[in-house]
C-alpha positions in Angstrom: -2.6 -11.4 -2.4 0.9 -10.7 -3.2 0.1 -11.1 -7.1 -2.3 -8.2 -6.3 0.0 -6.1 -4.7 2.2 -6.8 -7.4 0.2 -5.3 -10.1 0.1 -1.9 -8.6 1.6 0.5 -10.8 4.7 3.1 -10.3 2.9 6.0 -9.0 -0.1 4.1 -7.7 -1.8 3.0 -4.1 -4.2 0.6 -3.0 -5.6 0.4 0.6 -5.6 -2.9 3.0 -9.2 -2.9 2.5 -9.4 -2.8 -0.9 -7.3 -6.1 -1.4 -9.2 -7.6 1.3 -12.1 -7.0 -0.7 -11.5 -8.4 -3.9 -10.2 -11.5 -2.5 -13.7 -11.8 -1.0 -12.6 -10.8 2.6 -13.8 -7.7 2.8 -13.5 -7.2 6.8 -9.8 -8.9 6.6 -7.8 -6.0 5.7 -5.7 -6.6 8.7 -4.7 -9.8 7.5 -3.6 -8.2 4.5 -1.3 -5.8 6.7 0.2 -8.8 8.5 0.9 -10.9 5.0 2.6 -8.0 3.9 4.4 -7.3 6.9 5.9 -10.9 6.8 7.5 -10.4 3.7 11.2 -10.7 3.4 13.6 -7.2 3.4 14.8 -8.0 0.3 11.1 -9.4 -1.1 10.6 -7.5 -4.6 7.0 -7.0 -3.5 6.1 -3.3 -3.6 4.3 -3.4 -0.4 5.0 0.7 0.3 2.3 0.9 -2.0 -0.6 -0.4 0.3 -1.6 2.1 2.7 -4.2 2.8 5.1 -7.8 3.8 4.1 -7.6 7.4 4.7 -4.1 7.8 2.9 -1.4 7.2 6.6 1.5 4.9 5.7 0.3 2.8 8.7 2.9 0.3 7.8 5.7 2.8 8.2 7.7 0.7 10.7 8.0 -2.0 8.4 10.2 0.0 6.0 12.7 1.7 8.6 9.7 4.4 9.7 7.7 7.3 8.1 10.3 9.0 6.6 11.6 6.2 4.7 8.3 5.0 3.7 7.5 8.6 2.9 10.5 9.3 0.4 10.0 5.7 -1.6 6.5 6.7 -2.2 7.6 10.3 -3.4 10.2 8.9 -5.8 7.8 6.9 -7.4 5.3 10.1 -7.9 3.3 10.0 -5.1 2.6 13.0 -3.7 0.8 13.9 -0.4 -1.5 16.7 0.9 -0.3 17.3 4.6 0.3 13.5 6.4 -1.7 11.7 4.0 -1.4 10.1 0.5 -3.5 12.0 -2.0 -5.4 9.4 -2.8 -8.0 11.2 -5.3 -4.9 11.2 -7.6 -3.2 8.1 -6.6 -5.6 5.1 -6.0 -5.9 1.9 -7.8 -8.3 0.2 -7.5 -7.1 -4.1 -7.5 -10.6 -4.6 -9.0 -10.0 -3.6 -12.1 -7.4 -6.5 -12.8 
């Protein structure tokens, strides 16, 4: 999973879900949340890129709350229509590795 999340480009998302998915779990996408969430402060894993469904940085907390989360997605290019990630612009999808 973390090789996955690895792979996302600058300036891309992926959802929970869609990891879950290609590693043939498709109803597991909390389990993906809590792997990530168990990484390491200083882990070089770009977990701010894996975000809810619908485009909420559900796993704000993790990275010192929304704001924060917010502003590392935004300096890598993301942008945001209202609360959520625009993810019609900025979705990858981990299947096509």
């Amino acid at each position: 999973m973390y090789k996955i999340v690895e792979q996302i480009p600058v300036g891309k998302v992926t959802t929970y879900g869609a990891i879950a998915d290609v590693l043939g779990m498709k109803r597991s996408s909390r389990m993906v949340g809590q792997a990530l969430s168990a990484l390491p402060e200083d882990s070089d894993v770009p977990a701010q890129r894996v975000i809810n469904r619908i485009g909420v940085l559900s796993g704000a907390h993790h990275f010192g709350g929304y704001g924060r989360m917010r502003s590392m997605l935004r300096r890598e290019g993301i942008t945001f229509k209202g609360e959520l990630v625009d993810l019609e612009k900025h979705f990858w999808d981990p299947r096509t590795l």
